[in-house]
C-alpha positions, 0 to 999 in steps of 0.5 A: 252261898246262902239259902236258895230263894235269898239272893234275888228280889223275885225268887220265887221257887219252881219244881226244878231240881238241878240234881248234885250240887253246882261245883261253886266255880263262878257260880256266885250268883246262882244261889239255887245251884244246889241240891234240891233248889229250884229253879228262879221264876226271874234271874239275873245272870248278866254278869255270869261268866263260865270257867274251868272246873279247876284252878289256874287252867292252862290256854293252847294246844289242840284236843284229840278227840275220837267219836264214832262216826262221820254225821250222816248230814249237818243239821243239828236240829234234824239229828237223832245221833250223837255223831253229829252233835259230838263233833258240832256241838262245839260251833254252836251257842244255846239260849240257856244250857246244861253246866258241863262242871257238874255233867250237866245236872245245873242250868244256867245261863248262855246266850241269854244271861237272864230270864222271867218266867211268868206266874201262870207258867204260859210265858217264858221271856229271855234277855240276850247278850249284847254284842255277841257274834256269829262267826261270819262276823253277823251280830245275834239278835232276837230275830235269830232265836225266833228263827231258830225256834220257829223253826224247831216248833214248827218244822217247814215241809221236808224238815223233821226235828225230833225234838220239836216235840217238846214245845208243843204248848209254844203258841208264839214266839216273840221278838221284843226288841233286839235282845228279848225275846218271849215265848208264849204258851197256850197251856202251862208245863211244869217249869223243869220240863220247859227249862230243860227243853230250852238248855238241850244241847240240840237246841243251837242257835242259828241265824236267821239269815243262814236258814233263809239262804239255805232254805230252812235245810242245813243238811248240806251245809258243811260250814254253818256259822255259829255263835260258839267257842270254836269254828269249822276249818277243814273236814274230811269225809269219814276221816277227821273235822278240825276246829280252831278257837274262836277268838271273838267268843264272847265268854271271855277267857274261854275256850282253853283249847286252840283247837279240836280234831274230830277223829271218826271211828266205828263206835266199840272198835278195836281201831278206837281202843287202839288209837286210845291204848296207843295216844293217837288220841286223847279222848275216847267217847263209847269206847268198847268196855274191853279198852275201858278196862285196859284204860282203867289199869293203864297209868295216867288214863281213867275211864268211866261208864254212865246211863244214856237216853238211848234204847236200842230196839227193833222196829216192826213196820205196822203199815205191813202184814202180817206186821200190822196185827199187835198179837204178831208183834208181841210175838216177835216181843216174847221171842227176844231173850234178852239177857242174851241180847245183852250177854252177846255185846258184852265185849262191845258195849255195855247194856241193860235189860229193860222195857219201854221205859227208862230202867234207870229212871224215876219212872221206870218199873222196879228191876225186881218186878220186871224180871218176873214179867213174861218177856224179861225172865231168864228163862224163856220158856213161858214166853216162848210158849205164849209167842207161839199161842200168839202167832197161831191165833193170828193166823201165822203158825207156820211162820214168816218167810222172808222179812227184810231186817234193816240192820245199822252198820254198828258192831252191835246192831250186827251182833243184835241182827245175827242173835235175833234171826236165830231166836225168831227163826228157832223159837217162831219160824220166822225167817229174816233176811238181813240188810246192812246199811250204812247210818244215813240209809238207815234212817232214810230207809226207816223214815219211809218205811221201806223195811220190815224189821229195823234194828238200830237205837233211838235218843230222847232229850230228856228222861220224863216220859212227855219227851219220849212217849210223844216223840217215840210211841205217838202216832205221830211222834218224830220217832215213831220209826214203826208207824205205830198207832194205838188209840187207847195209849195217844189218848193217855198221852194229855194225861201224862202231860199235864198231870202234876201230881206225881203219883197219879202221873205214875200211875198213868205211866204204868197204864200206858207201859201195859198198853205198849207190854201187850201191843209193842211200838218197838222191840226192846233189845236194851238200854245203853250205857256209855264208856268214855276214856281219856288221858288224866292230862285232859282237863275241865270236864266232870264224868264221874258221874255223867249224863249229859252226852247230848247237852255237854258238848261244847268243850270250851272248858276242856283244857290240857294239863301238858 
């Protein structure tokens, strides 16, 4: 494949890592796609067309697939939750995208087949693909990737998009002509945080048109045309969503399948592991570690486990007393015993003890060192008898009665719910009543705040901190579920951001991370990972070594080896 840098004109390098090495199916071309390459200022990729990570991939037959959940609405882009993205993300094409042959680690192109990125990092220009079709039969155009993005940039009265976040420095979006279009920045990002931003998996294009007629709010629309390798034909309600090949994609040869059924399940279940365990299904996705281990020792089935950008947490509304004073809130932080939270979903999910960052990323504080730290210990003891000195001092030693616990109607969220009444009530004399909605009511409830203690999960895009502090602890963050503010960590916040050097960022991270330790913007309970099963019949996809849940979601690779 050559040396990264040698196979194009102006390949200048980025401080992009693309992780493992490319599987080297199709990517001739993609000389970067390597370990430790970095990514092209300028490629050319129009000739680039996706394949099956295997040999001779068999066409035909229709994919069972269980997820966990009917979506709690439509659009994409306004979702924080994989049960709408997991069985949508199939319809739907992005501007570039995350490679499903290696789980997601490479970039490469998509509906845009070739990019420049400018020498002072404040603009970045795509080249689209010609004659590519949305499955109305409407031609893609600049017009529609600037709609799209407009719109994520910028979300209009009523629309919350989580990840807008990540393109805060977009000062201008550009269409050139019909198949360019340039995004401009007031102020350069590092290019792997940018790249990354544009290949998220929940950053689908839609076209202009189907925004405008619906108001710029897809939550309602059930049949929303997209450019991507399959399209709607029939759902029903809490039950099952079939799609069929699109026979016009543009990424000739692909998809394999005819055809996928979406089946929704309640995530951990047993009616999950037994649909798996029985073959009514073909893949199983956070499946219950109970039915992965059956999997594992079942012939012709294989499981895997693998982290995912997702913190399961309870949120504390700060706009109410005495939920407003942060000496109450870290209280109600030190009474989690956490190796208990994880010890009580064992059965149902696997999880991990950790704070507010990451525990299995670059950024987070060594495993070691966090144990030793109040509130993680395995003894409680000391955290307990601090928790205690906290709610005194607040004026709060006798306890609170009454708070409303907003629970997420997930097998583990109600486990969590139950084991953190009883610390609080036995530890603090703190008294929760606890209410259990289904997902659309929890965030509905949770984006107006109407609760007190909230316990459900939050996803970010990407691992770096830029993402998820912005999007989760900011004062305005779109994921700030607890209306937390806090003056002294917003204002480390441009620092963390813009800072490149990777030690002195660090160490502004570890400053914020004392900041949240002694004024918590949530209640860390764990970190997740992911059981998925499946047939070994089931082919084109790479999840030995897995994280891209929320940017590998197309299946246009997926084929059946029967």
């Amino acid at each position: 494949m050559g040396e990264p840098g040698t196979g194009h004109p102006r390949m200048n390098r980025r401080d992009f890592v693309t992780g493992a090495a490319a599987l080297g199916v199709g990517m001739a071309g993609f000389p970067w796609a390597s370990a430790q390459a970095a990514i092209p200022d300028e490629f050319d990729g129009s000739k680039f067309q996706l394949k099956a990570p295997e040999p001779n991939p068999k066409s035909g037959g229709v994919l069972r697939y269980a997820i966990t959940s009917r979506p709690p609405h439509f659009d994409v882009h306004q979702s924080g939750t994989i049960n709408s993205l997991g069985c949508q993300g199939c319809m739907f094409d992005n501007l570039i995208r995350r490679d499903p042959r290696d789980s997601g680690k490479t970039i490469i192109p998509d509906l845009a087949h070739s990019w420049q990125i400018a020498k002072d990092g404040k603009t970045y220009t795509f080249h689209l693909r010609k004659d590519v079709q949305f499955h109305d039969g409407a031609e893609l155009t600049a017009e529609d990737v600037k709609a799209t993005y407009d719109r994520i940039v910028k979300p209009p009265s009523g629309v919350s998009i989580p990840r807008s976040i990540l393109f805060s420095t977009v000062s201008e979006i550009v269409a050139r002509d019909k198949h360019t279009v340039e995004f401009r920045l007031s102020e350069p990002r590092p290019a792997s945080f940018m790249m990354a931003a544009f290949a998220s998996g929940w950053n689908v294009i839609f076209r202009k048109k189907t925004l405008e007629d619906n108001n710029y709010n897809l939550r309602r629309v059930v049949d929303i045309p997209g450019t991507g390798p399959f399209r709607s034909v029939r759902r029903v309600e809490s039950e099952i969503w079939v799609m069929e090949k699109n026979k016009n994609y543009w990424n000739k040869g692909l998809p394999y399948l005819d055809g996928i059924e979406f089946y929704h399940a309640l995530p951990f279940s047993p009616e999950l592991g037994s649909a798996l365990l029985s073959n009514r299904v073909d893949y199983g996705r956070i499946v219950d570690p109970v039915t992965a281990r059956k999997a594992k020792a079942t012939p012709g089935m294989s499981a895997t486990d693998f982290y995912q950008s997702v913190i399961q947490g309870t949120w504390v509304n700060n706009k109410k007393k005495p939920l407003d004073d942060p000496r109450v809130r870290r209280a109600l932080h030190l009474a989690f015993d956490r190796p208990v939270l994880v010890d009580v979903v064992k059965d149902v999910a696997p999880m991990m003890v950790g704070g507010f960052i990451y525990p299995f990323s670059e950024f987070a504080t060594p495993k070691a060192e966090l144990g030793k730290r109040v509130g993680y210990q395995e003894d409680p003891t000391a955290a307990i008898k601090e928790a205690k000195a906290l709610l005194a001092a607040a004026g709060q030693g006798g306890g609170i009665k009454g708070l409303d616990f907003l629970v997420r109607d997930v097998a583990s969220f109600k486990l969590w719910a139950q084991a953190i009444q009883a610390m609080l009530q036995q530890a603090l004399n703190v008294e929760t009543k606890l209410r259990t909605v289904v997902e659309s009511v929890w965030f509905d409830d949770i984006k107006t705040g109407n609760f007190d203690l909230a316990v459900g999960a939050v996803v970010s895009t990407l691992l770096d901190p830029s993402d998820y502090f912005n999007a989760w602890y900011r004062k305005d963050g779109p994921q700030n579920y607890g209306f937390w503010n806090n003056d002294a960590f917003n204002a480390l916040l441009p620092q963390i951001d813009r800072e490149v050097d990777p030690a002195k960022r660090l160490a502004v991270i570890r400053q914020a991370e004392t900041i949240m330790e002694q004024d918590p913007p949530v209640l860390p309970i764990c970190w997740e990972k992911i059981n998925d099963v499946w047939y070994n019949y089931v082919k084109g996809h790479v999840p030995y070594e897995y994280f891209g849940i929320y940017d590998c979601v197309r299946f246009d690779t997926f084929w059946l080896d029967k």
